[in-house]
N, CA, C and O of each residue as an XYZ file, in Angstrom:
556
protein
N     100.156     78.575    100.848
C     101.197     79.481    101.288
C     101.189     79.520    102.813
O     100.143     79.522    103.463
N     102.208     79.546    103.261
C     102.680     79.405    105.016
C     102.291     80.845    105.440
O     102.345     81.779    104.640
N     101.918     80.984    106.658
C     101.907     82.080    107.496
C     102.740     83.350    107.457
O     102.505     84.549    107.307
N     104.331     82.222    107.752
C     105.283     83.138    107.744
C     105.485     83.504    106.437
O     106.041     84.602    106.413
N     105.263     83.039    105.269
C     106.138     83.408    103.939
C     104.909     84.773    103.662
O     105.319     85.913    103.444
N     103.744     84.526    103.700
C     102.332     85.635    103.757
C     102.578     87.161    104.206
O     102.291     88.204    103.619
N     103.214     86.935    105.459
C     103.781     87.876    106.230
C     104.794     88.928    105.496
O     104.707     90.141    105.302
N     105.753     87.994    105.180
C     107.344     88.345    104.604
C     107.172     88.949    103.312
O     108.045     89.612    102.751
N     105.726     88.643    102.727
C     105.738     88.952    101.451
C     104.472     90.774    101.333
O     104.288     91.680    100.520
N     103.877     90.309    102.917
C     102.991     91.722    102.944
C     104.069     92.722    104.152
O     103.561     93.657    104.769
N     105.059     92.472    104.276
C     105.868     93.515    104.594
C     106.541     94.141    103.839
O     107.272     95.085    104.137
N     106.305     93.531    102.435
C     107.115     94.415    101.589
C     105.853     95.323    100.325
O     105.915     95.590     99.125
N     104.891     95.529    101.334
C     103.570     96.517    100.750
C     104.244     97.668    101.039
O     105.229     97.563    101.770
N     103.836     99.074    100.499
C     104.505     99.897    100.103
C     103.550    101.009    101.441
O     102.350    100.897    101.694
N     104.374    101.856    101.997
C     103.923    102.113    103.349
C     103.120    103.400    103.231
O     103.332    104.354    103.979
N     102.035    103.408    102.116
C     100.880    104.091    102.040
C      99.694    104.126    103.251
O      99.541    103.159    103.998
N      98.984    105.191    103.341
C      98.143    104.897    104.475
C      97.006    103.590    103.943
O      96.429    102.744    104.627
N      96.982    103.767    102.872
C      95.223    102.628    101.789
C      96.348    101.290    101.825
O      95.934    100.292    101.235
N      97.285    101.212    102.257
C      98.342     99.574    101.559
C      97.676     98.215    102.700
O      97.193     97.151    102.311
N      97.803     98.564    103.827
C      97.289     97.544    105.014
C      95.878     97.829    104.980
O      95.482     96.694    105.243
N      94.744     98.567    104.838
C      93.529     98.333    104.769
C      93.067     97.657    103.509
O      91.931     97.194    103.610
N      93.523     97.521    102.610
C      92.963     96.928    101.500
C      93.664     95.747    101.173
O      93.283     94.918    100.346
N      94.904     95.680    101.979
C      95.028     93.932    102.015
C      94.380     93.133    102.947
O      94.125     91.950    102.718
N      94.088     93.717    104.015
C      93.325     93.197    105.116
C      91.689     92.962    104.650
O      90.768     92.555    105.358
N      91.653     93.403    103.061
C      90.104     93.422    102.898
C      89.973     91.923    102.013
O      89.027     91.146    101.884
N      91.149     91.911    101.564
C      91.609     90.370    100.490
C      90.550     89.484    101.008
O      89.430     89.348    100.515
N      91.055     88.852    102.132
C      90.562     87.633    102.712
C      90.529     87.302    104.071
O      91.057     88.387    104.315
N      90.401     86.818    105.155
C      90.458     86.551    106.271
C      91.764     86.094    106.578
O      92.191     86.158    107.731
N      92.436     85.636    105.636
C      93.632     84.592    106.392
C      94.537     86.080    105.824
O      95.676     86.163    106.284
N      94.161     87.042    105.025
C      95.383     87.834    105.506
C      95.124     89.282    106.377
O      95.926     90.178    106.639
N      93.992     89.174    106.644
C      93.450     89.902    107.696
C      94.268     89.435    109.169
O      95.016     90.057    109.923
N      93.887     88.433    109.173
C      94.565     87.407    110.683
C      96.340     88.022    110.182
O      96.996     88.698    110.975
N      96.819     87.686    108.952
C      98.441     88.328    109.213
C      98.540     89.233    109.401
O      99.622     89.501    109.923
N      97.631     90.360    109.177
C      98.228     91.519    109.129
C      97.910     92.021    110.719
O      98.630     92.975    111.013
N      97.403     91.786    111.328
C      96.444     91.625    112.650
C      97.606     91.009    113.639
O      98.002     91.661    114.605
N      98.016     89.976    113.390
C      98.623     89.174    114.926
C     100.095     89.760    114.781
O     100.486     90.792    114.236
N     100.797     88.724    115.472
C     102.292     88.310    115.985
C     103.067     90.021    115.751
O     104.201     90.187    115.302
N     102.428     90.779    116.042
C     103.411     92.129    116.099
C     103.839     92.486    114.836
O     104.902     93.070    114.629
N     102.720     92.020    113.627
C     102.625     92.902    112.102
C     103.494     94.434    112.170
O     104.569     94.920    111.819
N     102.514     94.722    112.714
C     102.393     96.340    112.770
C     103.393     96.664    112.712
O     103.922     97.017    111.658
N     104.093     96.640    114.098
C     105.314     96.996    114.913
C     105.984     96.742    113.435
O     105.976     97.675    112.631
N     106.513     95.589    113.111
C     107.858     94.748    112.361
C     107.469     95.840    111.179
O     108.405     96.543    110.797
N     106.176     96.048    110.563
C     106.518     96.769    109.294
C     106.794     97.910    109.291
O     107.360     98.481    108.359
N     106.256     98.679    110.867
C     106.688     99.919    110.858
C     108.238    100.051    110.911
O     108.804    101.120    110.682
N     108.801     99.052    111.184
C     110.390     98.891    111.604
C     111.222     98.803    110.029
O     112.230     99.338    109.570
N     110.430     98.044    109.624
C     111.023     97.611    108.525
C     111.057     98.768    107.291
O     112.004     98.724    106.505
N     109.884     99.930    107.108
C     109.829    100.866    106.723
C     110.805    101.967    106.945
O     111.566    102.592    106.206
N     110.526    101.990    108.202
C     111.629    103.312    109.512
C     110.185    104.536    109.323
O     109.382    104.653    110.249
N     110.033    105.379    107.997
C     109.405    106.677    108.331
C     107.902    106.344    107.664
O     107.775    105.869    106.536
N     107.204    106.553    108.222
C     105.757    106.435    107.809
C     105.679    107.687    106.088
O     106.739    108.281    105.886
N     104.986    107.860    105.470
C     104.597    108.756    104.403
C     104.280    109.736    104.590
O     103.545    109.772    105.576
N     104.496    110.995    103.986
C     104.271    112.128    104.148
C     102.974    112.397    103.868
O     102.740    112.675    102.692
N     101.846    112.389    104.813
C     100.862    113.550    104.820
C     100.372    114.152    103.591
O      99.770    113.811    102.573
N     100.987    115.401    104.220
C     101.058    116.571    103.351
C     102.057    117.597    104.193
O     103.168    117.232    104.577
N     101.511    118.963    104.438
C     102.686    119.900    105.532
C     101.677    121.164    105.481
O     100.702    121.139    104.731
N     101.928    122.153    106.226
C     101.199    123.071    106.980
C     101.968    124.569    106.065
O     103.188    124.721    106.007
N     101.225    125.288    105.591
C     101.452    126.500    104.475
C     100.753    127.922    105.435
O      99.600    128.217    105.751
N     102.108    128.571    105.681
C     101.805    129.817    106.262
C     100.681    130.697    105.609
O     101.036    131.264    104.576
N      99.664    130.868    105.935
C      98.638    131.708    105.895
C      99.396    133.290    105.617
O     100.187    133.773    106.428
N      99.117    133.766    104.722
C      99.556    135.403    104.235
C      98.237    136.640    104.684
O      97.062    136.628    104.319
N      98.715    137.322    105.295
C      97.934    138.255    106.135
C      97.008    137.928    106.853
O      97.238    137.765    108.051
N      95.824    137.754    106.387
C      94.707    138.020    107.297
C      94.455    136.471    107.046
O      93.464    136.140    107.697
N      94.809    135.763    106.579
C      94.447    133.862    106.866
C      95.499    132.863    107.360
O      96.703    132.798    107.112
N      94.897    132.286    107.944
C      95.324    131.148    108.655
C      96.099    130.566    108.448
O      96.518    131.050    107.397
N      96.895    129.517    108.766
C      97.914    128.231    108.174
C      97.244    127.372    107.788
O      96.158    127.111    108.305
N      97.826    126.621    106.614
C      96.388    125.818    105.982
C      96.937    124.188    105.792
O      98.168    124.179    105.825
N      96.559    123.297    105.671
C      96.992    122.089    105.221
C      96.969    121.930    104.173
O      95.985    122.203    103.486
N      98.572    121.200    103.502
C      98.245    121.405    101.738
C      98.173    119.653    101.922
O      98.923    119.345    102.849
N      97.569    118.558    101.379
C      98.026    117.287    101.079
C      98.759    116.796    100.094
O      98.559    117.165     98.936
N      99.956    115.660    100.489
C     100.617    115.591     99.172
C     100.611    114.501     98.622
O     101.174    114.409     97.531
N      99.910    113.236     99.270
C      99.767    112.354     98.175
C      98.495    112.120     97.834
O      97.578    112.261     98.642
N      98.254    111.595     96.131
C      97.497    111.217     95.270
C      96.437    110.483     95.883
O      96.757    109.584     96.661
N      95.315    110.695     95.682
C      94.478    109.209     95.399
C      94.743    108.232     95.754
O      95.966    108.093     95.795
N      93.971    107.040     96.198
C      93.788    106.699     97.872
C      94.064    107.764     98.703
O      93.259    108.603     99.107
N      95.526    107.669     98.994
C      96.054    107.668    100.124
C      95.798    109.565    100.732
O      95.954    109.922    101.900
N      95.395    110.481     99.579
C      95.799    111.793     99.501
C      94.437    111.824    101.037
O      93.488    111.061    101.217
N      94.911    113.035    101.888
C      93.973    113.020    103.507
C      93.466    114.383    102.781
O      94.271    115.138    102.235
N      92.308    114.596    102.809
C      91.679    115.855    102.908
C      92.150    117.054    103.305
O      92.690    116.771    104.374
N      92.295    118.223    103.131
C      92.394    119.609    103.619
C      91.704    119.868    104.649
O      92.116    120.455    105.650
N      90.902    119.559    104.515
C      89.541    119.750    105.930
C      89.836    119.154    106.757
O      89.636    119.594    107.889
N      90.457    117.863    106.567
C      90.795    116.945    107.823
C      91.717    117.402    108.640
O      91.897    116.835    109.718
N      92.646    118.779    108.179
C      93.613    119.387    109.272
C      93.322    120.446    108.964
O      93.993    121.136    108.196
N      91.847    120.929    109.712
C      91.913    122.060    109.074
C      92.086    123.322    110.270
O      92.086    124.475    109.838
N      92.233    123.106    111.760
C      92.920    123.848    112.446
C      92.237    123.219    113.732
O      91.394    122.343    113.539
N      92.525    123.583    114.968
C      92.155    122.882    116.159
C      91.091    123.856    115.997
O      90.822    124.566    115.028
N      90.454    123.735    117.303
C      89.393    124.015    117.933
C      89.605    126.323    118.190
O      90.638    126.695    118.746
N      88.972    126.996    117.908
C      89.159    128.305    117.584
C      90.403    128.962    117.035
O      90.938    130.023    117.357
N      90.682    128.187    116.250
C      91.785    128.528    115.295
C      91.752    129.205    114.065
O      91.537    128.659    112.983
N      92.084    131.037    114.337
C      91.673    131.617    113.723
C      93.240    132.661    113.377
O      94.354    132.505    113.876
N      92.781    133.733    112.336
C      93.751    134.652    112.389
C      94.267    135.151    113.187
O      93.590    135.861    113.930
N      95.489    135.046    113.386
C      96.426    135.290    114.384
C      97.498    134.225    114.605
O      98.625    134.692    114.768
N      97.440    133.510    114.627
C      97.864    132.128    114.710
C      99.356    131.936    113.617
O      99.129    131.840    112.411
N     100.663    131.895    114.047
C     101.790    132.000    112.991
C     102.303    130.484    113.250
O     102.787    130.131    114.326
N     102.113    129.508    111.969
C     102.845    128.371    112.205
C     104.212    128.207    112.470
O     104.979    128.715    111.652
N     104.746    127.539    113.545
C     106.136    127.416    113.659
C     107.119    126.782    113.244
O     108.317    127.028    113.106
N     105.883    125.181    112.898
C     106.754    123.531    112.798
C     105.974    122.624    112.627
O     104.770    122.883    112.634
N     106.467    121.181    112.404
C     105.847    120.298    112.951
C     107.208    119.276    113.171
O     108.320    119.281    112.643
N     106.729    118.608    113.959
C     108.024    117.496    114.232
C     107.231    116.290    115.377
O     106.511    116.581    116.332
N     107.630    114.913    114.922
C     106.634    114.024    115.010
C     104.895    114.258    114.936
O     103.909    113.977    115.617
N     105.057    114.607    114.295
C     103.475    114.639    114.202
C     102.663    115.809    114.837
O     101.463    115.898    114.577
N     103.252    116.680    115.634
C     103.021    118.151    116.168
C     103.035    118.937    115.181
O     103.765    118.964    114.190
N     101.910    119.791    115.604
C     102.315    121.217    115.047
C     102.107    121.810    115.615
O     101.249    121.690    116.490
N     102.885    122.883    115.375
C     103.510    123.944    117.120
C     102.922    125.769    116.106
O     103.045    126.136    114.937
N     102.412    126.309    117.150
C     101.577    128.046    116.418
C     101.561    129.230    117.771
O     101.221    129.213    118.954
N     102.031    130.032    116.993
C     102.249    130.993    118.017
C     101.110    131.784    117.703
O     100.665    131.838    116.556
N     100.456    132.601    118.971
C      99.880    133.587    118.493
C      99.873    134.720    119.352
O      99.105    134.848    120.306
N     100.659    135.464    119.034
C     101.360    137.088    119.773
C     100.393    138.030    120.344
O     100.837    138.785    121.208
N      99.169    138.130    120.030
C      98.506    138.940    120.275
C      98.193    138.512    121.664
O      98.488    139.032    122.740
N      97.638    137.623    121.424
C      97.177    136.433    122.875
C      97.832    136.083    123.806
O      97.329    135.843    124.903
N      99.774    135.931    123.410
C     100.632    135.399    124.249
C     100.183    133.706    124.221
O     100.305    133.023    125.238
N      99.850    133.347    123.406
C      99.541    131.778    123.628
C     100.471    130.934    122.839
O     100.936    131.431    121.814
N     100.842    129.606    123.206
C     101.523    129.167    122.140
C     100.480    127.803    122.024
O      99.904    127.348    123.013
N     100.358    127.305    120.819
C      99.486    126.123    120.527
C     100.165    124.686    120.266
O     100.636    124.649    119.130
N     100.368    123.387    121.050
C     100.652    122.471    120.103
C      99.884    121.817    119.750
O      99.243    121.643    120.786
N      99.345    121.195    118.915
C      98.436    120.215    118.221
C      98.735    119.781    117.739
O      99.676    120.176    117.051
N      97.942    117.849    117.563
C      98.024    116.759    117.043
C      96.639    116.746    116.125
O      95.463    116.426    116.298
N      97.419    117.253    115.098
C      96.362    116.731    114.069
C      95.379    115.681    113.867
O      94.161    115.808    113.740
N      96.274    114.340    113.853
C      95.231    113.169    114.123
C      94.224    113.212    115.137
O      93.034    113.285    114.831
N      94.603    113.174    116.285
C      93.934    112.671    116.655
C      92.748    114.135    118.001
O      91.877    114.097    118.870
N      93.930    115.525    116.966
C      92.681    116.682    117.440
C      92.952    117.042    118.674
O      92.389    118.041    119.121
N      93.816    116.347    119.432
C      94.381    117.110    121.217
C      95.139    118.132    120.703
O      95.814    118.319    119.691
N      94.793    118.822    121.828
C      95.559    120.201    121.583
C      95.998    120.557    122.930
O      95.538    119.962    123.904
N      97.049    121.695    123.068
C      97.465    122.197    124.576
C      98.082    123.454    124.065
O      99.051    123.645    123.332
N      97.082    124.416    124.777
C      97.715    125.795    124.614
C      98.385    126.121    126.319
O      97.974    125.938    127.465
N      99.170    126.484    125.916
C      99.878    127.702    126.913
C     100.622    129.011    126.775
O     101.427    129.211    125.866
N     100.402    129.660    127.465
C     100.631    131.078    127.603
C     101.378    131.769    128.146
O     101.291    131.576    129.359
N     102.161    132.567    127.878
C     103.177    133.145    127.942
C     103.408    134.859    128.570
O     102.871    135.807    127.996
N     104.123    135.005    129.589
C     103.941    136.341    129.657
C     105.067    137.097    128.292
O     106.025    136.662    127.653
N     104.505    138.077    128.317
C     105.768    139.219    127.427
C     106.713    140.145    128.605
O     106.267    141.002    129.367
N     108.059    139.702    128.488
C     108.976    140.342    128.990
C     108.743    141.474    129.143
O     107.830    141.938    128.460
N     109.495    142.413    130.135
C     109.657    143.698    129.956
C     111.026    143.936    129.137
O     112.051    143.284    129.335
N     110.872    145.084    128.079
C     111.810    145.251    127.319
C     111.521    144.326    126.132
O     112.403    144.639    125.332
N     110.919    143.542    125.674
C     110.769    142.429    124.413
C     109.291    142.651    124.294
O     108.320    142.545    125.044
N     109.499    142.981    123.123
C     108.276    143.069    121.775
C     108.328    141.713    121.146
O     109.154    140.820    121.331
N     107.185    141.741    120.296
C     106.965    140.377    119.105
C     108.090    140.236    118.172
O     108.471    139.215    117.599
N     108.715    141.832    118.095
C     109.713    141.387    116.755
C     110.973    141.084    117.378
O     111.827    140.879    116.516
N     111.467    140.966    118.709
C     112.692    140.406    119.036
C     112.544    139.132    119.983
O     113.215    138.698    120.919
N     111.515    138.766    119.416
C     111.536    137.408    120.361
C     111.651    135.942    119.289
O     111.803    136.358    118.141
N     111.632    134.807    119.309
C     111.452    133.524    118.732
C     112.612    133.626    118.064
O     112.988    132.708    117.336
């Protein structure tokens, strides 16, 4: 089998996070395809949206926002693995996520949080409170 036909035929693997590590475990010669000439790029193209995760579940009173995961075996990511940045505690109201952010307010503090799950950077900044504006007429 040719290079290119190898290629053409592992771009149409199904765009799980376990799909490219365990073809890359096959053999060497499809390790080397999945590896060179701008793989990556072309399948991410060829896909358009990577797989859903899971998504971020508002915490009810006194707990946190939590990570629920939503796919199965292989591919399903741990709970723990997003399980909040660095002193991320009650108080904290999830807002969003969008590309891969997740954005948390926390009122008491005046802080707002964004964090990248993967890869665990975070950037808080802080906010003054208006005069005249409380928590419940703001966002």
């Amino acid at each position: 089998m040719t290079r290119t036909l190898l290629r053409e035929i592992l771009l149409c693997l199904p765009p799980q996070p376990s799909s490219l590590p365990r073809a890359s475990a096959v053999c060497t010669c499809w390790r080397h395809a999945l590896l060179g000439d701008g793989f990556l790029r072309r399948f991410r193209a060829h896909h358009r949206k990577p797989a859903l995760l899971g998504f971020f579940l508002q915490g009810l009173m006194k707990y946190p926002p939590s990570f629920v995961p939503a796919l199965d075996p292989p591919n399903r990511v741990p709970a723990t693995r997003f399980s909040g940045p660095r002193g991320f505690e009650v108080g904290f109201e999830f807002l969003g996520c969008r590309h891969g952010l997740a954005l948390f307010l926390d009122w008491s503090r005046r802080v707002v949080l964004l964090w990248d799950p993967i890869t665990g950077h975070e950037r808080r900044v802080s906010f003054p409170l208006l005069p005249g504006y409380t928590a419940n007429n703001m966002v």
